[in-house]
N, C-alpha and C positions, 0 to 999 in steps of 0.2 A: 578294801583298801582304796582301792579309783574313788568308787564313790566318798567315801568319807573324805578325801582328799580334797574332791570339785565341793562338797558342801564346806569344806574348813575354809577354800580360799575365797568361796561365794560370799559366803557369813562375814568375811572381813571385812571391816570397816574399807579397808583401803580400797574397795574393788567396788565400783558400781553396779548396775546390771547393764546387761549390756558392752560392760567394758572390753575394749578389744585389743589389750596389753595382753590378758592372761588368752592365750591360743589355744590350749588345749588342755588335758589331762587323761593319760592314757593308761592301761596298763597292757602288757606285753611278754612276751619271752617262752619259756619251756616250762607250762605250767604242770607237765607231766612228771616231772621230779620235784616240782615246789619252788621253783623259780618264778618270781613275778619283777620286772621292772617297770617300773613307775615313772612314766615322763612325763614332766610337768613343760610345755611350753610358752613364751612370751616373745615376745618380737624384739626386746632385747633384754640383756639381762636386767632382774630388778631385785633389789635387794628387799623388799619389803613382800615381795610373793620367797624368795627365796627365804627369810628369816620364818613366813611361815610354813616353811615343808621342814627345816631341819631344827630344833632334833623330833619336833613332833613325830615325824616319819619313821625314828631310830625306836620311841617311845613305846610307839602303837605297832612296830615289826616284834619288839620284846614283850608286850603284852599276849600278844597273839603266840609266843615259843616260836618266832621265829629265828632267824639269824641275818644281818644286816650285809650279809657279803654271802656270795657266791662260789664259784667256780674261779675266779681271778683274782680274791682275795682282797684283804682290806683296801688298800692304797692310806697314802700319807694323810689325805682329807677326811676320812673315818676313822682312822686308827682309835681318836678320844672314844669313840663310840663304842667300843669290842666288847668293851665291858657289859653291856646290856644284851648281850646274845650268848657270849662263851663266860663260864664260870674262869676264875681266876690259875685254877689246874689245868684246865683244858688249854688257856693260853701258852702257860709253863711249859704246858708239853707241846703245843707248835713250837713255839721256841728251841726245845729241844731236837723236834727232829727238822727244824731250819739249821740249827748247829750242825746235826750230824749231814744232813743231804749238803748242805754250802757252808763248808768249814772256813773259807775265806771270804766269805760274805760278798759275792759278786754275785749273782742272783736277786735282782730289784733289791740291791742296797736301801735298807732305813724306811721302807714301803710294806711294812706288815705287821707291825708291832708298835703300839705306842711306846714313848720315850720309858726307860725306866724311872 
């Protein structure tokens, strides 16, 4: 996944050689359970290395069976994406047991579920 990553932003058009906006590309985490994060760095943000990690990155995680969240869950910025890792029942049923564990919905309110 790193490597395919540093080849997708190299191959871009927008990235010369040598360019020294894109800083890095790493990957990282608790590879022991199937956790891999992926940091892409740039000395600030750029919307044109950003427009090429996502949804490529969500594409190529569901290619592979993987899942595009973790241990800490969607958040509001992924949510579109769920659907390319969890079947549409499997959502249902987080859902379901978000209702039951946070009946009043204070527990990262609107942070795990895309919109209905």
């Amino acid at each position: 996944l790193v490597e395919s990553m540093r080849e997708r932003l190299d191959a871009d058009a927008t990235f010369e050689p040598g360019n020294k906006d894109l800083t890095n590309v790493v990957g990282y985490g608790h590879l022991g359970d199937g956790n891999l994060h992926l940091n892409v760095t740039t000395r600030e943000f750029d919307p044109d290395v950003f427009s090429q990690i996502e949804p490529y990155i969500f594409e190529r995680v569901s290619s592979m069976k993987g899942s595009i969240s973790a241990e800490h869950g969607v958040g509001r910025a992924k949510a579109e994406y769920l659907h390319m890792s969890k079947s549409e029942n499997t959502v249902q049923l987080m859902r379901a047991m978000k209702q039951l564990l946070d009946p009043n919905g204070v527990m990262n309110p609107y942070k795990m579920f895309p919109a209905d």
